[in-house]
C-alpha positions as CSV (number, residue, x, y, z in Angstrom):
1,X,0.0,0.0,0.0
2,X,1.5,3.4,-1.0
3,X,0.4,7.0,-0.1
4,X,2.1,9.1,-2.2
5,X,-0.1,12.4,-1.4
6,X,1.6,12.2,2.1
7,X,5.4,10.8,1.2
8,X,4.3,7.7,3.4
9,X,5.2,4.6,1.7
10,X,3.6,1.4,4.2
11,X,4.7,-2.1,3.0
12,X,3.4,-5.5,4.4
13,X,5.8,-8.4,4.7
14,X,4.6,-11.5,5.6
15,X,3.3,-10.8,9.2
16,X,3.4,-7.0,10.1
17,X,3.3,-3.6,8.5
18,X,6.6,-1.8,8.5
19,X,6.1,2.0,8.1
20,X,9.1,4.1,5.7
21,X,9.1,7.5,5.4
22,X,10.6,9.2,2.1
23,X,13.5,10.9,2.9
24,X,13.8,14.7,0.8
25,X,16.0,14.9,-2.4
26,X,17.6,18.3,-0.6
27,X,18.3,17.9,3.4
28,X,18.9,21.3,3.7
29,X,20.1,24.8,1.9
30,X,22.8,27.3,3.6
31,X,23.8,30.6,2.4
32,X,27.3,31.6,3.7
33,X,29.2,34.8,3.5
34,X,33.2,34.5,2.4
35,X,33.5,34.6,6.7
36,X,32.0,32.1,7.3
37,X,28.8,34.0,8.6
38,X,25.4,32.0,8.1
39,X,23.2,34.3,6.3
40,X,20.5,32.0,5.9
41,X,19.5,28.2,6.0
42,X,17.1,26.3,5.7
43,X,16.2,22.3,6.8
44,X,14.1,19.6,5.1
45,X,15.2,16.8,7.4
46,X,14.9,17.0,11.6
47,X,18.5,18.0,12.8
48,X,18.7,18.7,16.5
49,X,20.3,22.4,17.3
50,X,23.5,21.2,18.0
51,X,23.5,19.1,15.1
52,X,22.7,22.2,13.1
53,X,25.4,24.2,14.5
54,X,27.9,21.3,13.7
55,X,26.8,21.0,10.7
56,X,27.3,24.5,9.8
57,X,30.6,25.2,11.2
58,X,31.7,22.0,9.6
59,X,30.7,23.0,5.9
60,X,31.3,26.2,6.1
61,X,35.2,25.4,7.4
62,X,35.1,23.1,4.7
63,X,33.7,25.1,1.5
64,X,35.2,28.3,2.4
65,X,39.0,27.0,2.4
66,X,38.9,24.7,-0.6
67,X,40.6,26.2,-3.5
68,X,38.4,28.1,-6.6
69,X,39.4,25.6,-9.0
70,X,38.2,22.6,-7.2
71,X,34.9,20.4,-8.0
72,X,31.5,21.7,-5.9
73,X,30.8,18.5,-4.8
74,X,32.0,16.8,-1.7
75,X,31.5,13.6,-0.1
76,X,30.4,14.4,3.6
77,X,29.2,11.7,6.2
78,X,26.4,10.3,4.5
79,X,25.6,13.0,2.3
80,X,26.6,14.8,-0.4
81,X,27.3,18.6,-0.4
82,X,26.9,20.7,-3.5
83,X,27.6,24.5,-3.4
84,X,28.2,27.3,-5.6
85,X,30.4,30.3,-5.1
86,X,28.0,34.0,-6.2
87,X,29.7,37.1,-5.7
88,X,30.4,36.7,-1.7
89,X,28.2,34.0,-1.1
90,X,28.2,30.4,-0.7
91,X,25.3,28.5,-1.9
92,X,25.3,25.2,-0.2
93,X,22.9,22.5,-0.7
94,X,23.0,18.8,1.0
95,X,21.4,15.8,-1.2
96,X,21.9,12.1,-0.9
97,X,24.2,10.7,-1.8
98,X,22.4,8.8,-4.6
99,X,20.7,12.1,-6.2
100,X,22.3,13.8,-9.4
101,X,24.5,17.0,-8.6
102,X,24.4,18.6,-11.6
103,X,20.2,19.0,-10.9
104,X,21.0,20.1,-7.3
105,X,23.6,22.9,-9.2
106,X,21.0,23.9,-11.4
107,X,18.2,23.9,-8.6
108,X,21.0,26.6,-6.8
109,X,21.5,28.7,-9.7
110,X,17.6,29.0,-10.0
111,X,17.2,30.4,-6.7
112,X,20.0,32.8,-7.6
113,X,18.1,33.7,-10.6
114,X,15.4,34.4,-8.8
115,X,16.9,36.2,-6.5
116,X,18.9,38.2,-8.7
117,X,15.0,39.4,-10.6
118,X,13.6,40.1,-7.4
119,X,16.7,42.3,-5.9
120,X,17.7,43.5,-9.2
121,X,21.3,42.0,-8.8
122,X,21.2,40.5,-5.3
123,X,24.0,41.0,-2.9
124,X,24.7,40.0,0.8
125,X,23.2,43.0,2.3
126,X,20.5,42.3,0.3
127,X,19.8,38.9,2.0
128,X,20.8,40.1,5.3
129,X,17.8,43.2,5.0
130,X,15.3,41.4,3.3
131,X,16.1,37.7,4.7
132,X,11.8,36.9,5.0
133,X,11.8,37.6,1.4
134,X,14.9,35.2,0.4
135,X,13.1,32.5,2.8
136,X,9.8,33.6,0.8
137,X,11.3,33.1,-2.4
138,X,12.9,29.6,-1.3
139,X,10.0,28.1,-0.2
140,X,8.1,28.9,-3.5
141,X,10.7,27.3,-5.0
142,X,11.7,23.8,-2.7
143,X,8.7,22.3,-1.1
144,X,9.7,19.6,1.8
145,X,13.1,19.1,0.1
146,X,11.8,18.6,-3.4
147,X,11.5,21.3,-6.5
148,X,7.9,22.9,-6.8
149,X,7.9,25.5,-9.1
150,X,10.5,25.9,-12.2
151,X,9.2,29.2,-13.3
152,X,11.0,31.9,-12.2
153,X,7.8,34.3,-13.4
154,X,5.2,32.5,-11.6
155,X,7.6,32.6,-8.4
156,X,8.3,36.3,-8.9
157,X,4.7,36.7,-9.4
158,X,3.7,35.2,-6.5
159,X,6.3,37.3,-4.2
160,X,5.1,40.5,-5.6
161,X,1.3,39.3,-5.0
162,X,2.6,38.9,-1.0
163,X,4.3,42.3,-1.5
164,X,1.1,44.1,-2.1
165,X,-0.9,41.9,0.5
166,X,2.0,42.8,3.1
167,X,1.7,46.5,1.7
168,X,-2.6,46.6,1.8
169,X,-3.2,44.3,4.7
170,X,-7.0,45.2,4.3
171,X,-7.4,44.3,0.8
172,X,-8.3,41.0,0.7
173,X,-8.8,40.2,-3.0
174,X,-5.6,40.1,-4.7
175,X,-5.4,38.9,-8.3
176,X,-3.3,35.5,-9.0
């Protein structure tokens, strides 16, 4: 028996019901600055807080000293860590180890994309002033780990339709 609506899968073997739950493509997205400061993140699987805060002074000791002309990939514990160098930020995303990188590259350089529309040429201070926006714009984009919308119009349409709801809180009808 599979529920896919839910991302419960429930097999039976031969005398009792074992339950899995789908694991996310993405386990988490972290924006760092050349520092080493987190300027924003995001988590699609259950980390504790001090597993968060190894997690991100690990990577970002790691992706901030490797050299320019090395791969964006690394093997890390059971995971594998993707990121992308933009201006003076680091765009790190961890996947399974199974999942393609070169989808998880182009799932980063979407959100830049978008980010870069929306800001008109994004920059840290950008993300650092407007950081409910960039979470905004991420979660229009991912959806529990997983890509949910590949257009970077309807995404940019929706964040200006919360721009004018946040603008007009007593408007209530707002055209989609």
């Amino acid at each position: 028996v599979s529920t896919q609506s839910t991302g419960i899968l429930i097999q039976e073997r031969s005398c009792c019901w074992r339950r899995t739950v789908r694991e996310p493509m993405i386990h988490f997205v972290i924006l760092l600055s050349r520092q080493g400061k987190t300027r924003l993140h995001k988590w699609y699987s259950s980390y504790t807080g001090k597993e968060k805060t190894r997690i991100l002074r690990e990577l970002g000791n790691m992706v901030i000293s490797r050299p320019a002309r090395q791969c964006n990939f690394l093997e890390w514990k059971e995971l594998k860590i993707v990121y992308k160098r933009y201006a003076s930020l680091f765009f790190i995303v961890g996947i399974d180890r199974t999942d393609n990188e070169l989808i998880t590259l182009e799932t980063i350089h979407q959100f830049v994309e978008v980010l870069d529309r929306y800001f008109g040429n994004v920059c840290e201070l950008d993300i650092i002033f407007n950081f409910h926006k960039a979470y905004f714009i991420l979660d229009e984009l991912l959806l529990a780990g997983e890509m949910s919308e590949t257009s970077k119009k309807r995404i940019l349409h929706i964040v200006s339709q919360q721009d004018v709801l946040t603008e007009n809180p007593n408007d209530t009808k707002v055209e989609l």
